[in-house]
N, C-alpha and C positions, 0 to 999 in steps of 0.2 A: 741441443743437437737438432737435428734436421729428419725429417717422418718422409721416405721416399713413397713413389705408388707407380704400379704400374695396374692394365686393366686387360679382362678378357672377358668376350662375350661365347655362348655356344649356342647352336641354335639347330633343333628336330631333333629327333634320337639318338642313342648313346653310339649305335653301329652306324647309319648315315647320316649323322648331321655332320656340324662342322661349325669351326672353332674359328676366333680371330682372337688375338692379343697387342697392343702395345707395352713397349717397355717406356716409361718417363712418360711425366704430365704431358711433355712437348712431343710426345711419339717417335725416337729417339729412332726405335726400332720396330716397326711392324708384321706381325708373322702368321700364319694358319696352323691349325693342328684339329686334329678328324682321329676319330676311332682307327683306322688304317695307318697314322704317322703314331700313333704312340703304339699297338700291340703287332703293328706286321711289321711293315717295308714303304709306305707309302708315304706318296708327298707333303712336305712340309716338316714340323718340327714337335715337338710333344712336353709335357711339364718337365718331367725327368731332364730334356737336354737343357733346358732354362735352368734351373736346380742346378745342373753341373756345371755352367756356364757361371755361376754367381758365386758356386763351392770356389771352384778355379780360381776365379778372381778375387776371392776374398784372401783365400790364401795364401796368394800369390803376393799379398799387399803385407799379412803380418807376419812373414817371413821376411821382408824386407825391413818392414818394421822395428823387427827383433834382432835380428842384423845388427842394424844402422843403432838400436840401443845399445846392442852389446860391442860398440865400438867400430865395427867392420862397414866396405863400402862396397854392396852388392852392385857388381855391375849389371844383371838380368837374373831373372826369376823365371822361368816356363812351369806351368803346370796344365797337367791335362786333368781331369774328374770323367769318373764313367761311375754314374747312377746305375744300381738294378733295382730292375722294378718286376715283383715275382707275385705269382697268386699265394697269401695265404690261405688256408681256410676258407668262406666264404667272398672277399674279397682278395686285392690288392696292396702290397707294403712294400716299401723301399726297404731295402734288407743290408744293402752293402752301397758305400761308395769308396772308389779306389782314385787316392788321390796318388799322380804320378807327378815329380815336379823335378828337373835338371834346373840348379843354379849356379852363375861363373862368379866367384868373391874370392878376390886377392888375400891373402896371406889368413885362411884360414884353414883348419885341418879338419879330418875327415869329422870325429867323435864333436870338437865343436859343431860342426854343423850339423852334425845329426840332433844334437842337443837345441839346438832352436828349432829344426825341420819337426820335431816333434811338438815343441812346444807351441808353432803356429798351427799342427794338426789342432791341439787341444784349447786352443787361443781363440783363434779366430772367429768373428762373429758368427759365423755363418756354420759351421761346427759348431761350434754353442745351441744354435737354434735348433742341428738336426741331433742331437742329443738320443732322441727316440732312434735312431738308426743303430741295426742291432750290431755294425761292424763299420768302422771309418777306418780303412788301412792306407797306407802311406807308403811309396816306394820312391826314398829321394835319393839324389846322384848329382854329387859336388861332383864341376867340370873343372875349374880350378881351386888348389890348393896351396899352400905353403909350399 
């Protein structure tokens, strides 16, 4: 199998410094992230929307996956991921991600697809990894059926 990397550097203190990341060795994607982009309103991007962005996409792949094994030929997959990120205690924990996913697949019914939509919830790599997260909920919506 294949070991990805992506890198981030952060630089002065925790309230005004400021962050830089790439995604992929070849910097696929470059982005900023500052104490004001992950706990207000401010510009740029923060770990949490990275997290959701990989949740999404991981998702989105073993649902298609699972699909395409159990015989069926998904024409698209959309999923959205929304991360919370809440103070416990002394610190910070990701507590919830809500994964939302609409898929169009021909000649499948509603209970089958819930029956895989579940299964790439609990599947998926990336689900697997966030295991520590105290609630992974899932709201999926076949657009086409039988």
């Amino acid at each position: 199998m294949v070991t990805r990397q992506s890198q981030a550097q952060w630089s002065g203190k925790l309230k005004d410094g400021q962050g830089t990341f790439q995604i992929g060795e070849k910097a696929i994607f470059e982005g900023q992230y500052s104490f004001p982009s992950r706990f207000e309103s401010g510009e740029g991007t923060n770990p949490e929307e990275l997290l959701a962005a990989s949740h999404a996409a991981c998702y989105s792949m073993a649902l298609s996956a699972g699909l395409e094994k159990g015989g069926f030929e998904p024409k698209s997959v959309k999923t959205v991921a929304k991360v919370s990120l809440e103070k416990v205690g002394e610190g910070f924990e990701i507590t919830t991600i809500e994964l939302t996913t609409e898929a169009d697949i021909p000649g499948i019914d509603e209970a089958q697809f819930m029956e895989f939509a579940n299964g790439a919830k609990t599947g998926c790599p990336i689900s697997k990894a966030l295991a520590s997260v105290k609630e992974i909920k899932l709201n999926a919506k076949l657009l086409a059926s039988v």
